[in-house]
Wavefront OBJ file of the C-alpha trace (Angstrom):
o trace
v -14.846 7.904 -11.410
v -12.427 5.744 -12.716
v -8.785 5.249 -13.732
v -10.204 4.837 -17.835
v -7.906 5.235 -20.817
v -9.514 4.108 -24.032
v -5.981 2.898 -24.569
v -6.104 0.552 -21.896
v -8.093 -2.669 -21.123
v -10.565 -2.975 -18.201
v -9.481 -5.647 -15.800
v -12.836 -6.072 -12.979
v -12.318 -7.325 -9.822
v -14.476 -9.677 -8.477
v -14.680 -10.072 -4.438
v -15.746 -12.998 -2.716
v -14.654 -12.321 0.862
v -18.471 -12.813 2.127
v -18.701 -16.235 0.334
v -15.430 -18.014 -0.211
v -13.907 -16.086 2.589
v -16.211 -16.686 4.962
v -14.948 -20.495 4.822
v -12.185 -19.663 6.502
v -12.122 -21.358 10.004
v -13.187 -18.733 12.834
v -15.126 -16.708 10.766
v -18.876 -16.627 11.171
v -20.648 -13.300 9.181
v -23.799 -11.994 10.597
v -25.820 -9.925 8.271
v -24.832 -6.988 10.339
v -21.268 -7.795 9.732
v -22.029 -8.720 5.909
v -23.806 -5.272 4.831
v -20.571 -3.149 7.090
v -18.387 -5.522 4.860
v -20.119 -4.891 1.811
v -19.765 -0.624 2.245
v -16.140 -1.296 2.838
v -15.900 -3.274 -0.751
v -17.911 -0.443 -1.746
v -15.723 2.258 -0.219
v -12.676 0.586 -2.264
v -14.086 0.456 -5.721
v -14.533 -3.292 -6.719
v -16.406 -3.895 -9.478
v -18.623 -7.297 -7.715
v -19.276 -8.238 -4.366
v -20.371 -11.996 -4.075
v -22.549 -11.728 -1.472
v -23.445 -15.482 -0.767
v -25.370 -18.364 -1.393
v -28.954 -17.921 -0.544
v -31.084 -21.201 0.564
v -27.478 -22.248 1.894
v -28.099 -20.754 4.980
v -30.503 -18.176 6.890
v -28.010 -15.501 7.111
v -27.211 -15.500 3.229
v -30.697 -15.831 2.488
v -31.797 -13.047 4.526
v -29.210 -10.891 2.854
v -30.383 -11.897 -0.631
v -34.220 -11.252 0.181
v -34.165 -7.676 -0.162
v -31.912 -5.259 -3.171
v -28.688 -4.009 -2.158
v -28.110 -0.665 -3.606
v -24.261 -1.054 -3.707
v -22.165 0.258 -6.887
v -20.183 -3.112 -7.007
v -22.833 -5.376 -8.962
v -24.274 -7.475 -6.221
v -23.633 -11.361 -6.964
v -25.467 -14.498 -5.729
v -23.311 -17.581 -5.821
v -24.654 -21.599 -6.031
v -24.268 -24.947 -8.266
v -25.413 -25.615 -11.576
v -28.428 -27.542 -12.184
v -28.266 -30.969 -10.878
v -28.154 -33.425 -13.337
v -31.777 -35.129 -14.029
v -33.835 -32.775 -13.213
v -35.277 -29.843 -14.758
v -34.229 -25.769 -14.297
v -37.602 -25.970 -12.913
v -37.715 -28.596 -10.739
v -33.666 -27.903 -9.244
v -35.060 -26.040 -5.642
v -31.078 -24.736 -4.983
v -30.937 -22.676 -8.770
v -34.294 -21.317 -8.209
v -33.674 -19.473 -5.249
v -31.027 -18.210 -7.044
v -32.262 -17.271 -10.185
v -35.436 -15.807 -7.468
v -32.472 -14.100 -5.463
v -32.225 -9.809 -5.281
v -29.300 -9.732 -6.960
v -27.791 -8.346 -10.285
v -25.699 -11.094 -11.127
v -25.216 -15.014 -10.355
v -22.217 -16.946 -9.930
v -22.609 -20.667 -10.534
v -19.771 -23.411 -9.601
v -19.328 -25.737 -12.260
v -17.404 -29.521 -12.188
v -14.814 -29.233 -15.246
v -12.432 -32.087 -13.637
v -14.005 -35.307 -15.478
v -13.194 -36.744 -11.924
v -14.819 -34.855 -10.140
v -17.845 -35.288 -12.442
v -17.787 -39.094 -12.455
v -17.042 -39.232 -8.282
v -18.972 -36.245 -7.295
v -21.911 -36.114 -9.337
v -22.383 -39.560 -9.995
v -23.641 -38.278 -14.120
v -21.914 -38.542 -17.596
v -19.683 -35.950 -19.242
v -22.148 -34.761 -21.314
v -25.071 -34.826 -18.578
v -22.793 -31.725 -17.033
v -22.256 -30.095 -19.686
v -25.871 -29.893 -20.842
v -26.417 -28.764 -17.127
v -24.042 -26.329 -17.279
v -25.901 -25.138 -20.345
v -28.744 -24.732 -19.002
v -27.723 -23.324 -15.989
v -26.587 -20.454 -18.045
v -29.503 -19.973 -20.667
v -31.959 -19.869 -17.521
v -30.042 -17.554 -15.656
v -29.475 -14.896 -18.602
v -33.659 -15.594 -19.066
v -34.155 -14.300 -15.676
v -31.512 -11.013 -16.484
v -28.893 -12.171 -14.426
v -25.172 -11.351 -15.287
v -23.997 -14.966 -15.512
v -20.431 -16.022 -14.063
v -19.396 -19.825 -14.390
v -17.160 -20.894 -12.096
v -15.481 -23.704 -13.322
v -14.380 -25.921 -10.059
v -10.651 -27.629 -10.267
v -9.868 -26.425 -13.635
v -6.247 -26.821 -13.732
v -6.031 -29.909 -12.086
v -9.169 -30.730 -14.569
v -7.264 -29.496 -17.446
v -3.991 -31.688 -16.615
v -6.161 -34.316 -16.398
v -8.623 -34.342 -18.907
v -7.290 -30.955 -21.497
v -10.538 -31.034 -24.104
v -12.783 -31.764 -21.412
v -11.848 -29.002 -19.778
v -11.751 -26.649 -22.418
v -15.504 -27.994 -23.215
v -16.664 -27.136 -19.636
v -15.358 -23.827 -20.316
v -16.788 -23.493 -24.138
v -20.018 -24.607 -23.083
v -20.524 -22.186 -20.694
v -19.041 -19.189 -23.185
v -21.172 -20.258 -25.914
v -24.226 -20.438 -23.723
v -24.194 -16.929 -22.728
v -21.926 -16.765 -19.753
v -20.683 -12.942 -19.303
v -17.707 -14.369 -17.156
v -15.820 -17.689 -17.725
v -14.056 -18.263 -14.361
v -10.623 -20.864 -14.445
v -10.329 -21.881 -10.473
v -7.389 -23.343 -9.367
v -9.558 -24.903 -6.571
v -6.410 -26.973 -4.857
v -4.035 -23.969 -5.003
v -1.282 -26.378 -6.443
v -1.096 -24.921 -9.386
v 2.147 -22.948 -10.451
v 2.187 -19.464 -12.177
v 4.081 -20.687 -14.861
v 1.465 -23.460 -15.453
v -1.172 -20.703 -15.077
v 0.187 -18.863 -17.681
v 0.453 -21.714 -20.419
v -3.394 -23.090 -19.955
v -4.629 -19.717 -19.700
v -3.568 -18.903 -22.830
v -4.345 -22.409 -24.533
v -7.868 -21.755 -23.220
v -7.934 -17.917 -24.579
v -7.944 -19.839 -27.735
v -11.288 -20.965 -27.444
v -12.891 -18.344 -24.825
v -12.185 -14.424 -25.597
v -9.794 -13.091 -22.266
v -12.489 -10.200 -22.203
v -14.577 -13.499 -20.830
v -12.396 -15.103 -18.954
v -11.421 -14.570 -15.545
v -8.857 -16.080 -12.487
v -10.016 -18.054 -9.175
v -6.811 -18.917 -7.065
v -6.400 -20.338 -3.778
v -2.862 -19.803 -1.931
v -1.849 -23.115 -0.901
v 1.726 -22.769 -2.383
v 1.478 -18.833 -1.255
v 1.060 -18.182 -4.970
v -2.758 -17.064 -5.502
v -1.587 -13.109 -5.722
v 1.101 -14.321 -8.612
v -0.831 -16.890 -10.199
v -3.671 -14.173 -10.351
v -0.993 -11.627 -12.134
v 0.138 -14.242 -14.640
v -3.127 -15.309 -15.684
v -3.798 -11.488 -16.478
v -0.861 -11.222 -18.588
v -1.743 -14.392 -20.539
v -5.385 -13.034 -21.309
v -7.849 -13.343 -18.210
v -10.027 -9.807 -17.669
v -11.661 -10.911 -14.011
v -9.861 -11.615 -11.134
v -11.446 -13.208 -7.702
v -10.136 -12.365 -4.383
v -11.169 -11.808 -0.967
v -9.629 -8.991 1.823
v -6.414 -9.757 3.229
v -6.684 -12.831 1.505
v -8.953 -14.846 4.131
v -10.566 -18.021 2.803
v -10.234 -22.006 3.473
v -7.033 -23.654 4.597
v -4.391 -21.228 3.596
v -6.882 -18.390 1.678
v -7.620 -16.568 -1.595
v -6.145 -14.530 -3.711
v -5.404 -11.425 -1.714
v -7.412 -8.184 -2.923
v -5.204 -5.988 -0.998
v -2.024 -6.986 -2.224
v -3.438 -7.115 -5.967
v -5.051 -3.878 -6.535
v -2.350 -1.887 -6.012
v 0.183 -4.029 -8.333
v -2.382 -3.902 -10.861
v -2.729 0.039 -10.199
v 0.935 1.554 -9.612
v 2.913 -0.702 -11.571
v 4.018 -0.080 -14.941
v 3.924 -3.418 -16.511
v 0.211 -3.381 -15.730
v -0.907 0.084 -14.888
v 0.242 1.134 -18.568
v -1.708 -1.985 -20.085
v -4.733 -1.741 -17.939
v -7.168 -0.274 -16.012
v -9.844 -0.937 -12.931
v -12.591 0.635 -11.339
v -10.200 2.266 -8.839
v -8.509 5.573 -8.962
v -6.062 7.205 -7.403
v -8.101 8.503 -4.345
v -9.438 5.130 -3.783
v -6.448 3.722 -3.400
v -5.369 6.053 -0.596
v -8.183 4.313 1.156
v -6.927 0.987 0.626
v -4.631 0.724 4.259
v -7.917 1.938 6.452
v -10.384 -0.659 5.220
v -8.061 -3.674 4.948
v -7.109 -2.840 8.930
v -11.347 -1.960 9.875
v -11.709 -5.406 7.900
v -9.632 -7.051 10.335
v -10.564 -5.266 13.393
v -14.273 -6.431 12.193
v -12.637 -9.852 12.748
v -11.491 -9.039 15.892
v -8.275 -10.163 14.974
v -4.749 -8.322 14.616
v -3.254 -6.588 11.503
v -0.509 -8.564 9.800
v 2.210 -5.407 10.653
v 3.945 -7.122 7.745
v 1.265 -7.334 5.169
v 2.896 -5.647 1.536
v 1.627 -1.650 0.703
v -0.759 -1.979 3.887
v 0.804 -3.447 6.857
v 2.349 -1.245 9.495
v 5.570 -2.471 8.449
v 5.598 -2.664 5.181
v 7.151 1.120 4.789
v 9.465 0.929 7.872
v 12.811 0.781 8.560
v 15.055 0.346 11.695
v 18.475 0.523 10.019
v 20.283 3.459 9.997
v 21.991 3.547 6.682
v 18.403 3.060 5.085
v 17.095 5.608 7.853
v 19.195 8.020 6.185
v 18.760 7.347 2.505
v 15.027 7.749 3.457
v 15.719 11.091 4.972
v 17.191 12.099 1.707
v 15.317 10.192 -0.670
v 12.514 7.889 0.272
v 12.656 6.258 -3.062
v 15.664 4.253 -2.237
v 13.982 1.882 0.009
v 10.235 2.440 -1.202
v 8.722 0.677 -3.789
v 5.859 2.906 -3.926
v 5.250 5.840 -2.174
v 3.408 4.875 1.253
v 0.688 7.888 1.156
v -0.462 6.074 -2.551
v -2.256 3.120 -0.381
v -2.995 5.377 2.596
v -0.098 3.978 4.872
v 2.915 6.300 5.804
v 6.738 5.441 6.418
v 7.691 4.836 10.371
v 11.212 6.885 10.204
v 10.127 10.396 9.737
v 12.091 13.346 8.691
v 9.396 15.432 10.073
v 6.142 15.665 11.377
v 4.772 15.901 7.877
v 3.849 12.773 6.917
v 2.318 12.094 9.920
v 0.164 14.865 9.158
v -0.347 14.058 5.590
v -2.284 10.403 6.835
v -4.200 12.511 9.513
v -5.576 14.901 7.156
v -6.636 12.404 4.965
v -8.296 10.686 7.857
v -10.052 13.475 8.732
v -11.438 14.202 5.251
v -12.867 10.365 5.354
v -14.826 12.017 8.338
v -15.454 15.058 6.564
v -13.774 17.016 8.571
v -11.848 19.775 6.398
v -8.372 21.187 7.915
v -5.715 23.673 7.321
v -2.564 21.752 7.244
v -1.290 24.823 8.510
v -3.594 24.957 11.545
v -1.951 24.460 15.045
v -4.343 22.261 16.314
v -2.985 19.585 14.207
v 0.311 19.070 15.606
v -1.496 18.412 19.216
v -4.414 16.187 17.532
v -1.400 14.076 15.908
v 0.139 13.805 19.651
v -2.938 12.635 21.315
v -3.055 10.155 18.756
v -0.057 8.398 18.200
v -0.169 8.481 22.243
v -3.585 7.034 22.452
v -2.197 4.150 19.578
v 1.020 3.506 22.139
v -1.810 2.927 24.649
v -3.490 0.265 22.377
v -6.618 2.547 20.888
v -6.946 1.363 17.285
v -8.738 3.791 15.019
v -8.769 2.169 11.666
v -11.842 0.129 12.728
v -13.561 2.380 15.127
v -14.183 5.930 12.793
v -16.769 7.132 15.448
v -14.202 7.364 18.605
v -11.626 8.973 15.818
v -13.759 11.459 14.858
v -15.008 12.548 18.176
v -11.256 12.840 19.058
v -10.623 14.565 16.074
v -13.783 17.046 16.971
v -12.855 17.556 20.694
v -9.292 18.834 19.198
v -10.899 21.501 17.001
v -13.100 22.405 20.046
v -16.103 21.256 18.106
v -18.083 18.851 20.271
v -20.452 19.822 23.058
v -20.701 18.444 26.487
v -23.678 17.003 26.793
v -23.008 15.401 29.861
v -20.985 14.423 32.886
v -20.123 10.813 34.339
v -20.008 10.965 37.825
v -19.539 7.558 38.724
v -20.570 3.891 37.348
v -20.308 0.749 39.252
v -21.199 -3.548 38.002
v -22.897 -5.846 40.222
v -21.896 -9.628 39.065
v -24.244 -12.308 40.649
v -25.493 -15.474 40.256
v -29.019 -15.231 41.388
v -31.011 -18.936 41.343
v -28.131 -20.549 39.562
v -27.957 -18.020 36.423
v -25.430 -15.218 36.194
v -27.022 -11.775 36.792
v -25.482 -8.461 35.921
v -26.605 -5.477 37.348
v -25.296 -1.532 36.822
v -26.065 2.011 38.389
v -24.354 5.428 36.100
v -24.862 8.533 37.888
v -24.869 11.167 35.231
v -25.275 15.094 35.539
v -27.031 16.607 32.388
v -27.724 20.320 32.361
v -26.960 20.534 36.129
v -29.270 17.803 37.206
v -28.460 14.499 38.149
v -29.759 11.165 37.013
v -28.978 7.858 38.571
v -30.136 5.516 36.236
v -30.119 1.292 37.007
v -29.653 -1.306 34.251
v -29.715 -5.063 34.086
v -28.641 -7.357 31.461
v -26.939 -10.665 30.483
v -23.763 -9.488 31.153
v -21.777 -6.194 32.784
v -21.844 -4.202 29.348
v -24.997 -4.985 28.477
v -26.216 -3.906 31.416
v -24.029 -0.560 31.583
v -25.279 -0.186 28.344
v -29.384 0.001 29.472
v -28.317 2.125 32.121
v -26.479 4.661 30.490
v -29.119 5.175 27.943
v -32.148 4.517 30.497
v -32.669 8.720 30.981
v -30.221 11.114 29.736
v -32.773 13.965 30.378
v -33.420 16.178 27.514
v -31.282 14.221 25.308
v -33.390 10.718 25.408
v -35.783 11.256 22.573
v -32.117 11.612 20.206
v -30.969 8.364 21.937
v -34.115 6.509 22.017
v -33.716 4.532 18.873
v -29.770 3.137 19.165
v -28.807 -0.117 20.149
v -25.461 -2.176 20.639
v -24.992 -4.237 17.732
v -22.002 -5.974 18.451
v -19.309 -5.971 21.093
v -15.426 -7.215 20.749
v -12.647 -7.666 23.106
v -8.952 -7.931 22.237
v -6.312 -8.531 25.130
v -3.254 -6.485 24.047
v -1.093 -8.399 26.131
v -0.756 -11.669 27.945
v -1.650 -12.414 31.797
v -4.849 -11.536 34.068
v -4.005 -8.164 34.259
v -3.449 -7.642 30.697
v -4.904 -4.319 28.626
v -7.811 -4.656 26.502
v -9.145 -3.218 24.065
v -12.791 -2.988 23.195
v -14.623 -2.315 19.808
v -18.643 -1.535 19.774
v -20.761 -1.435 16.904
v -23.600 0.703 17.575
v -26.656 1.209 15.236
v -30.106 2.753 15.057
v -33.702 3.062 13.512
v -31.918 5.107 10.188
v -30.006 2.133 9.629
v -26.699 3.846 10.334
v -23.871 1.935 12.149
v -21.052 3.474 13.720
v -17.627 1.880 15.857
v -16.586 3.207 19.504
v -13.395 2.189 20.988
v -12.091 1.416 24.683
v -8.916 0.864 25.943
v -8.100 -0.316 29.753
v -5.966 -3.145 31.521
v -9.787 -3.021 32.720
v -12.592 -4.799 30.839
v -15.613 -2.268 32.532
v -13.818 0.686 32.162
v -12.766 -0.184 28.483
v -16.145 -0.927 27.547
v -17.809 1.906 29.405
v -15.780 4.371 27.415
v -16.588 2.346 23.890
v -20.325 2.935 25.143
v -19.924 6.709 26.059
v -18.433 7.485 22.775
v -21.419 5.794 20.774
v -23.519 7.981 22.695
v -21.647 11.173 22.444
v -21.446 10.281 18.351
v -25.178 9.571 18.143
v -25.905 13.511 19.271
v -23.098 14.840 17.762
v -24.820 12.762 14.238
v -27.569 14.378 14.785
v -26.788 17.890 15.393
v -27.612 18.313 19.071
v -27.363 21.210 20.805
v -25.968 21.178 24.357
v -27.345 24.514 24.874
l 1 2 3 4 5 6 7 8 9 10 11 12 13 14 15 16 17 18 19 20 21 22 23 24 25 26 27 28 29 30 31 32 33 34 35 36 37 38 39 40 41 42 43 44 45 46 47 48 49 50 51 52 53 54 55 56 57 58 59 60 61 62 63 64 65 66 67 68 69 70 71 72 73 74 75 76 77 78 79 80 81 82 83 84 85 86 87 88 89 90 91 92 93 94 95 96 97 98 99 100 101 102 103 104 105 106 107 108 109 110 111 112 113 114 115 116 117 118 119 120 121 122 123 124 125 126 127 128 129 130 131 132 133 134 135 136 137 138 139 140 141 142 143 144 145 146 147 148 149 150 151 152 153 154 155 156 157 158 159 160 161 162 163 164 165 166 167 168 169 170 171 172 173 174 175 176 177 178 179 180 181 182 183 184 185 186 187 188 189 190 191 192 193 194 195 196 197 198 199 200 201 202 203 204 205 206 207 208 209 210 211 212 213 214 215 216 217 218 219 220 221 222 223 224 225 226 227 228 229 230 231 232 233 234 235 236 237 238 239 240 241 242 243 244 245 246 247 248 249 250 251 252 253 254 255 256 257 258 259 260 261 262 263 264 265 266 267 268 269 270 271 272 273 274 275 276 277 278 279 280 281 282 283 284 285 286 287 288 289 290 291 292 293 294 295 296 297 298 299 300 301 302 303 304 305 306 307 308 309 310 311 312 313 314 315 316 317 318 319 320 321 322 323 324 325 326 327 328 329 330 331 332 333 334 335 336 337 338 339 340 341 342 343 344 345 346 347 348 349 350 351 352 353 354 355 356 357 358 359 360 361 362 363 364 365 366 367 368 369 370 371 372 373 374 375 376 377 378 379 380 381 382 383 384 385 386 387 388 389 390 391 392 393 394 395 396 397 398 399 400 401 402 403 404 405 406 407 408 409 410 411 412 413 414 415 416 417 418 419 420 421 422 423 424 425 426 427 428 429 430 431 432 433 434 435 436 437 438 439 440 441 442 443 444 445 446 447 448 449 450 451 452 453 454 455 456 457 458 459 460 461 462 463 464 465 466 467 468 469 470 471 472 473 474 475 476 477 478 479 480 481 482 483 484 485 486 487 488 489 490 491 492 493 494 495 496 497 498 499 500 501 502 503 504 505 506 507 508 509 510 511 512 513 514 515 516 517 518 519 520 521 522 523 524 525 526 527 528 529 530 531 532
């Protein structure tokens, strides 16, 4: 359900984090990490997820070669048709227009510059490709977006050419019209003034916003182009992309949502619920990363609604409104100077009830659940990206989790063994009073704690016997050898459900041991084990 007013306009949000974003230097999606990334888009409401560009590589491919039953319509991105050949004969827009998806995205050259330099063909050679591009794509019931590549520079350069580019594609059928500022030079007063000059040839309800944050601008230039007509905006999470990144989603949502000078002209595909989910799955998209929040990220960073001062320490005792722009709890983050305990226990309900775990605020257990974890945080757990170890806490502080079993000790052998590194583990368990000593091997300590934990848990192996480790990070907390360390597991299994774990030693083994445990103890818990 959305935020809809027939007396507002729609404004659809377009997210490119898995194609555009993943250009960004560092970052390398699997598919695992892809489809987790895709429920998170999901989870927030957008109305496209870009998912690619199959053929490009085997990762995107694989992802495109079977449907994706996501809400967001599910969008394959690649090039127009090249010039001199046919729809037919152009391998790269076949797979796309052969691609599982609901919708393509094609980049288009509307710079004459780039036409002459890069494609080595005539002005008019790329705009009958563009043409094409389109006409076969809507003939094989795709939603058809044109990106059109370097448009503002393109338009400074070369105005009607520009505006043909973008014609072309609008006349052809194109659902979306996309203006790119590919460079991210462009300024949003410059945005403004083409945008509109082009709404005079392309209807706004087609057009849409691609901006790049080179001059730390994308998230304004995105706004202005809205107010001067555009419909569709592009973006990625937290803003990731090449060189300095995209237009950032996160930041952009919530503008577009709780301020007045939009929020009273339009509306999205997110409501007000959705919203409050907003601070969780921009911080499990980063701990997917394996890299650290931005504390001072706006609406979701862990600074963004804090305050050290004391005169604004005690206006936000009396009135939070004096130094908030919005209230925190709207994008699921909270204030850091509290009056009380209560709106520390407003964020862990919530986070409970993304569990499905339903609590009294009144009930006692709370106040000692919200203890254990703004310890355990002080410690270096992070439960934004690891939902499995936070519920199990959650559970074990409503005195709702069995014990299944016991740990009675765990020790890694490290080795090399005919000049290749061997690792080699041995977890003593107890289950139901008997004990199992269980031995593991693998390419590494974890992996090898990992076979051996799971190598005979008595009773409880048939529940266990289709999980795996998926994926396995490590963030030092703090600098030297004998730093802590934090360690995230994704764990999955033959349903196709994936879960987090989390681990937290100045300890590597331990960290991961307890990361490993958890997935376990989540895995029965899942599916409804007794211990009895």
């Amino acid at each position: 359900m959305s935020n809809q007013n027939p007396a507002r306009e729609r404004i659809y949000l377009f997210d490119t984090t898995l194609r555009d974003g993943q250009q960004t230097p560092g970052i390398d999606f699997s598919l695992e990490d892809k489809l987790v990334v895709m429920g998170l888009l999901d989870e927030m409401g957008v109305d496209y997820i870009e998912g690619g560009y199959p053929g490009g590589n085997p990762t995107d491919t694989a992802l495109f070669a079977a449907e994706r039953n996501t809400r967001a319509t599910f969008t394959a991105f690649g090039m127009t048709k090249r010039a001199g050949r046919s729809v037919s004969n152009d391998a790269g827009l076949q797979q796309l227009l052969q691609a599982k998806s609901k919708a393509a995205c094609f980049v288009a050259k509307s710079w004459d510059y780039h036409v002459r330099v890069a494609l080595g063909c005539t002005n008019e050679e790329n705009l009958e490709s563009i043409r094409q591009t389109v006409e076969a794509a809507k003939a094989s019931a795709k939603e058809v977006l044109i990106d059109c590549e370097h448009f503002f520079d393109g338009f400074k350069a070369n105005p009607e050419y520009a505006l043909a580019c973008a014609g072309t594609a609008y006349q052809a059928g194109a659902r979306w019209v996309v203006l790119c500022d590919t460079n991210g030079g462009t300024l949003p007063s410059e945005v403004g003034a083409i945008v509109r000059h082009v709404a005079s040839r392309v209807p706004g309800s087609h057009l849409g916003i691609h901006a790049h944050n080179d001059t730390e601008q994308a998230v304004a230039n995105s706004l202005a182009a809205v107010d001067a007509g555009v419909r569709h905006i592009q973006g990625t999470l937290n803003g990731i992309g090449e060189r300095c990144g995209n237009a950032n989603l996160v930041s952009i949502i919530p503008t577009l949502v709780l301020k007045p000078h939009f929020a009273e002209r339009f509306e999205t595909g997110i409501d007000a619920e959705r919203l409050k989910r907003l601070t969780h799955i921009s911080r499990a998209f980063d701990e997917l990363l394996n890299r650290s929040p931005n504390k001072q990220s706006p609406y979701v960073g862990k600074s963004a609604f804090a305050t050290k001062a004391g005169i604004h320490a005690s206006a936000l005792a009396k009135e939070p409104e004096t130094y908030e722009h919005v209230p925190p709890e709207s994008v699921g983050n909270r204030r850091q100077v509290l009056v009380s305990d209560q709106a520390g226990k407003s964020n862990l309900i919530a986070a409970l009830q993304r569990t499905g775990l339903e609590v009294s605020r009144d009930d006692p257990r709370l106040d000692g659940l919200l203890r254990d974890v703004k310890e355990r945080e002080a410690q270096g757990y992070a439960y934004d990206g690891a939902d499995a170890s936070f519920e199990l806490l959650a559970r074990r502080a409503l005195g709702s989790v069995p014990k299944y079993f016991d740990v009675l000790s765990f020790r890694v052998i490290v080795e090399e063994r005919d000049k290749e590194m061997v690792s080699e583990a041995v977890v003593k368990v107890k289950v139901d009073g008997q004990v199992y000593l269980n031995a593991g091997e693998g390419n590494g300590p974890v992996n090898a704690l990992d076979v051996a934990l799971r190598k005979d848990l008595g009773k409880y192996q048939r529940f266990i016997d289709d999980m795996e480790l998926a994926d396995f990070k490590v963030r030092i907390l703090n600098g030297g050898t004998g730093a802590t360390t934090r360690v995230l597991i994704e764990s999955r299994d033959g349903k196709g459900n994936r879960w987090f774990t989390v681990g937290v030693s100045p300890n590597i083994v331990d960290a991961s041991f307890q990361a490993l445990s958890d997935a376990l103890v989540y895995k029965l818990v899942r599916e409804g084990v007794s211990a009895a």
